[in-house]
C-alpha angles and dihedrals in degrees: 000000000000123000099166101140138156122219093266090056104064125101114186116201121200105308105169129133140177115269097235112309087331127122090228112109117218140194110256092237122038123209113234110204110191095129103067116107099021105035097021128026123228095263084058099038084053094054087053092053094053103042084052100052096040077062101057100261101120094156113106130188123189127149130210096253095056142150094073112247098018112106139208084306087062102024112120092036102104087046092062086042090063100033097055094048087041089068109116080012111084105098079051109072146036102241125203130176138168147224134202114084116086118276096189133004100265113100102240089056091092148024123067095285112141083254100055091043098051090036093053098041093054085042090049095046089049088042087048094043081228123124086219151033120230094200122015111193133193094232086211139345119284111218083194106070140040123264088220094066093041085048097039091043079055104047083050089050090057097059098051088065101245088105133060103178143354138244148155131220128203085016114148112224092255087063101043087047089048093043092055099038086058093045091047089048093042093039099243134135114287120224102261098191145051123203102186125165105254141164149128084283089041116036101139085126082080096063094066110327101072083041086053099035085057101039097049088042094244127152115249110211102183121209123215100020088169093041088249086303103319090112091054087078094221095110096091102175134027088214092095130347124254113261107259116017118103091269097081102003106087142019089264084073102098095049085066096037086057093043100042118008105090124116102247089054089051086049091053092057096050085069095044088049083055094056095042092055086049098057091044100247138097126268084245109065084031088067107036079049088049092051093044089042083061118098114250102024122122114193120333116228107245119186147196138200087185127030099241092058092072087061091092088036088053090045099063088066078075101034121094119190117211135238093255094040090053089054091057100042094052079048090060100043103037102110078071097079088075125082144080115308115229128275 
């Protein structure tokens, strides 16, 4: 099978699902957008946007500390990025965004206290020029405050009005579990949604979490579909990373390089570089196909720090693995269900 295909080329057919047991439709990709403002300027960030959602994903994930690496000096920055290209768009596009990381250097500018959360809702609204928000996600756990009070200051943001629904990201499946028993027994909103790190070099969800995520009904929006680019298969040599790809191009770098660049991981990619080549499509598309095709997820998070690199992520709306492909594929990457879950 060929799918060799250039941007022109590709016809997306309706490719929406619910987000969980909710009523909300989603794209069946989502477009992460951590990059703009560091890796990739606004022109550029605004081409993204619009060859995504030319495509059908109309699903977009950002978060109020991004751009990724940096910092409270930069945080906000993806947020007016977005909020100055969604004008006239709104209607347009399922917007999620997140709060956790610290947006200025005083201490109750970040975690999931009742403060923080109030404070960067209102913060993200007046950054996104939108009067709400579709999906609100804790961005990590906070070990400071009670899940009771984050879970209590969202069910009261929801109705107000500036939430729509609820979610969680970096959350292990104990605490997911924990965090919806208490909203159920109290009778606030449940996290409705998941957004774990997941691909063919990390797959640990698969151990509770997907079991969870199905069993309970909640949306899985997997992170890190393409392992940061190593599933791109054009770092050639762990020697030293390729300029500018996230693996040497913030200060988020290290943070990949310690999750993803290790040789057996590199070996890992030259034989799934082998059986993409053979099915006539990219390792890209190969991977982000492999995460959709999982039960229990809802729409991966593919990214871009230039517009044509969204051409192979695009493609696997359009790209169906087969039983026997999926098997091999599960064969080759199974020393990637060890590890330690996440905290």
């Amino acid at each position: 099978m060929r799918l060799c295909v250039s941007e022109e080329e590709i016809v997306v057919t309706d490719q929406t699902t619910r987000l969980g047991n909710t009523g909300l439709k989603v794209s069946r990709l989502c477009l992460g957008t951590m990059t703009f403002g560091l890796q990739s300027d606004e022109e550029e960030a605004v081409k993204i946007l619009d060859r995504a959602l030319d495509h059908g994903v109309y699903f977009i994930d950002t978060a109020d500390v991004y751009p990724l690496g940096g910092g409270v000096r930069l945080a906000g920055t993806t947020e007016e990025i977005i909020g100055r290209w969604l004008k006239g768009k709104r209607d347009k596009v399922i917007l999620a965004t997140k709060c956790f990381g610290a947006t200025a250097k005083e201490p109750f500018h970040r975690g999931n206290s009742r403060k923080h959360i109030f404070d960067a809702v209102d913060a993200s609204l007046k950054r996104l020029g939108t009067d709400y928000i579709d999906l609100y996600q804790l961005h990590r756990y906070d070990p400071e405050t009670p899940i009771e009070e984050s879970l209590g200051a969202l069910d009261d943001l929801v109705h107000l009005g500036k939430v729509r629904y609820v979610g969680c990201s970096n959350y292990p499946a104990f605490r997911l579990a924990t965090a919806n028993a208490l909203a159920e027994g109290k009778g606030l909103t449940r996290f409705a949604s998941v957004q774990p790190r997941y691909n063919l070099l990390y797959r640990i969800i698969e151990r509770d979490l997907l079991e969870l995520a199905v069993d309970e009904g909640i949306g899985v929006i997997p992170y890190n579909p393409i392992a940061g680019g190593l599933l791109s298969g054009k770092h050639l040599s762990i020697d030293a990373p390729t300029e500018g790809t996230r693996f040497n191009s913030s200060p988020a770098s290290e943070l990949y390089r310690e999750r993803y660049w290790h040789e057996e991981m590199f070996a890992t990619v030259e034989k799934l570089k082998t059986v993409a080549k053979r099915e006539g499509v990219s390792l890209v598309t190969l991977s982000i196909a492999w995460v959709m095709r999982q039960t229990g997820i809802t729409a991966p998070i593919i990214g871009a720090s230039k517009v044509e690199q969204l051409t192979d992520s695009l493609a696997a709306l359009e790209y169906q693995l087969s039983d026997e492909l999926e098997t091999e594929l599960r064969a080759l990457t199974e020393q990637y269900l060890a590890g330690p879950s996440l905290v």
